[in-house]
N, CA, C and O of each residue as an XYZ file, in Angstrom:
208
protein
N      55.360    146.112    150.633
C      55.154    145.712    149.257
C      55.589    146.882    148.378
O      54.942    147.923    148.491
N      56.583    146.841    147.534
C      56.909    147.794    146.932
C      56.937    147.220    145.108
O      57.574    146.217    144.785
N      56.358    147.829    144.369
C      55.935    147.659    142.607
C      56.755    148.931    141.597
O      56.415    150.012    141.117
N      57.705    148.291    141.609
C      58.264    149.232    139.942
C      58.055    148.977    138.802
O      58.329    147.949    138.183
N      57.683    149.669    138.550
C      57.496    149.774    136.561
C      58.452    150.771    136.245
O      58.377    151.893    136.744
N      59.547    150.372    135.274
C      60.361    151.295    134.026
C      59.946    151.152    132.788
O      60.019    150.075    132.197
N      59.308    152.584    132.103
C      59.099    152.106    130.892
C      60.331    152.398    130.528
O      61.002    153.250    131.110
N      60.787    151.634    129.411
C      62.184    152.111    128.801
C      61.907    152.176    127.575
O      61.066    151.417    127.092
N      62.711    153.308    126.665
C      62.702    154.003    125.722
C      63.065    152.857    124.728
O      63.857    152.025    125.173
N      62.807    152.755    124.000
C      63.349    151.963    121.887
C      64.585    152.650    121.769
O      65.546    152.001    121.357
N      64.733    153.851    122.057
C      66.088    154.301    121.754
C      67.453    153.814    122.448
O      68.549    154.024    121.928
N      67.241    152.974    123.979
C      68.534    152.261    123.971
C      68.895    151.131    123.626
O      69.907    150.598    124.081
N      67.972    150.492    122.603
C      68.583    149.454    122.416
C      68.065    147.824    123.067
O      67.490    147.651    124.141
N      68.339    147.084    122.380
C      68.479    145.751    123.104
C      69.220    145.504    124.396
O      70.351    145.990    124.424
N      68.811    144.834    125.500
C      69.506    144.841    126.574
C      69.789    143.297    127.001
O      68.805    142.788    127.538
N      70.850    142.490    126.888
C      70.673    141.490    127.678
C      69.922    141.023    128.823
O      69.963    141.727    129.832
N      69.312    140.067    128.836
C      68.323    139.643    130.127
C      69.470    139.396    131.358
O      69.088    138.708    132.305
N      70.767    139.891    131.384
C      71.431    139.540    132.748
C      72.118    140.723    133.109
O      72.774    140.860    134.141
N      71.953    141.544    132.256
C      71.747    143.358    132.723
C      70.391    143.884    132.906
O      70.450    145.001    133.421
N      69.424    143.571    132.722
C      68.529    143.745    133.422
C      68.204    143.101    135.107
O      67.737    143.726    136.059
N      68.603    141.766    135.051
C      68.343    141.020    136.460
C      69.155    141.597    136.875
O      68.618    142.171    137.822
N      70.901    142.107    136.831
C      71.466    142.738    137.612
C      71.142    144.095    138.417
O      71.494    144.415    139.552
N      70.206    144.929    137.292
C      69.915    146.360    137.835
C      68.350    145.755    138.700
O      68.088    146.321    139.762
N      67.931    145.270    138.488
C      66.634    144.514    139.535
C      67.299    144.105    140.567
O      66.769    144.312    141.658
N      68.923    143.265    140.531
C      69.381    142.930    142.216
C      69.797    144.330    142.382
O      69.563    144.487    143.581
N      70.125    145.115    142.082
C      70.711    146.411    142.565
C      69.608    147.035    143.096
O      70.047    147.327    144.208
N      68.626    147.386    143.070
C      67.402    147.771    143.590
C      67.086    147.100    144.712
O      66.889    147.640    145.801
N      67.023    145.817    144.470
C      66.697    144.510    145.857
C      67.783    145.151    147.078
O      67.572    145.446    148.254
N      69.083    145.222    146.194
C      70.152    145.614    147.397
C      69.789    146.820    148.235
O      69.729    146.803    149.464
N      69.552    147.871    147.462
C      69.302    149.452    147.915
C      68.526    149.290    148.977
O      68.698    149.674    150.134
N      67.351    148.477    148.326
C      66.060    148.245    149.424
C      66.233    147.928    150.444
O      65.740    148.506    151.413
N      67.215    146.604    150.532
C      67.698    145.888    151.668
C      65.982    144.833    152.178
O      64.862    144.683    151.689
N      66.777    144.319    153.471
C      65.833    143.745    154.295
C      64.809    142.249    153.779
O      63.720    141.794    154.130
N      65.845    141.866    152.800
C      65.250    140.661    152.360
C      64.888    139.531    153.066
O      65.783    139.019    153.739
N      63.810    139.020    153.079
C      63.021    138.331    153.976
C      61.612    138.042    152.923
O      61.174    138.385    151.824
N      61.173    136.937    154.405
C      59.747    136.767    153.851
C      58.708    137.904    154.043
O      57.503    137.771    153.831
N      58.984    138.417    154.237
C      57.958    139.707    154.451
C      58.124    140.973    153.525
O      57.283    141.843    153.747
N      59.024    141.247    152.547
C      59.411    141.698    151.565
C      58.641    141.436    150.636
O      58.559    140.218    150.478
N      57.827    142.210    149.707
C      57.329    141.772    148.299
C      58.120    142.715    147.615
O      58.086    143.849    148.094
N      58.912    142.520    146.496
C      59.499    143.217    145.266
C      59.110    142.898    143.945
O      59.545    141.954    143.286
N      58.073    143.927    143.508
C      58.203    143.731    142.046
C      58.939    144.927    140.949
O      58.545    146.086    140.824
N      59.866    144.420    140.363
C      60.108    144.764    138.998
C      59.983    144.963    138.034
O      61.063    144.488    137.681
N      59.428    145.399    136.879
C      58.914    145.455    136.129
C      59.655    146.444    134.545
O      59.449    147.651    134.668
N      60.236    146.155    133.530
C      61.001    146.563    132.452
C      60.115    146.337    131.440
O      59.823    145.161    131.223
N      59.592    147.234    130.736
C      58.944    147.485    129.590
C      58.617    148.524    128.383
O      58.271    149.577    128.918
N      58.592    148.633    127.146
C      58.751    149.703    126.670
C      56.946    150.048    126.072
O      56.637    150.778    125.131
N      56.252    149.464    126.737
C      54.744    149.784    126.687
C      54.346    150.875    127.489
O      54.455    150.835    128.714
N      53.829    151.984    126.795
C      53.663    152.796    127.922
C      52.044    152.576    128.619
O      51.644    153.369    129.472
N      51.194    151.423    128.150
C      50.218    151.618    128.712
C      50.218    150.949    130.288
O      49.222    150.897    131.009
N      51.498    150.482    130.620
C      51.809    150.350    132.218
C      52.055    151.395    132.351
O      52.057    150.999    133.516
N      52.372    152.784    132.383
C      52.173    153.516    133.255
C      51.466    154.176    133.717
O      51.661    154.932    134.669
N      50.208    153.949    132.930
C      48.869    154.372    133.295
C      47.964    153.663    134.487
O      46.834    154.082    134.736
């Protein structure tokens, strides 16, 4: 089971929602080993009270 949180900064900007899902499959890829036994979460936000 692996959980990412990015907070991301106000300073870059608006991001399309299909540059974000892309850098989330790029992560999935790195990880590898996709299956049912895999949990991936993702997580993009500019709240910093997720990183607490």
């Amino acid at each position: 089971m692996i959980e990412l949180y990015f907070i991301v900064s106000s300073h870059i900007g608006p991001k399309a929602i299909a540059g974000w899902d892309s850098f989330r499959d790029e992560i999935g890829g790195t990880i590898g080993d996709e299956g049912p036994d895999r949990w991936l979460t993702v997580v993009f936000t500019g709240d910093l009270e997720w990183a607490e």
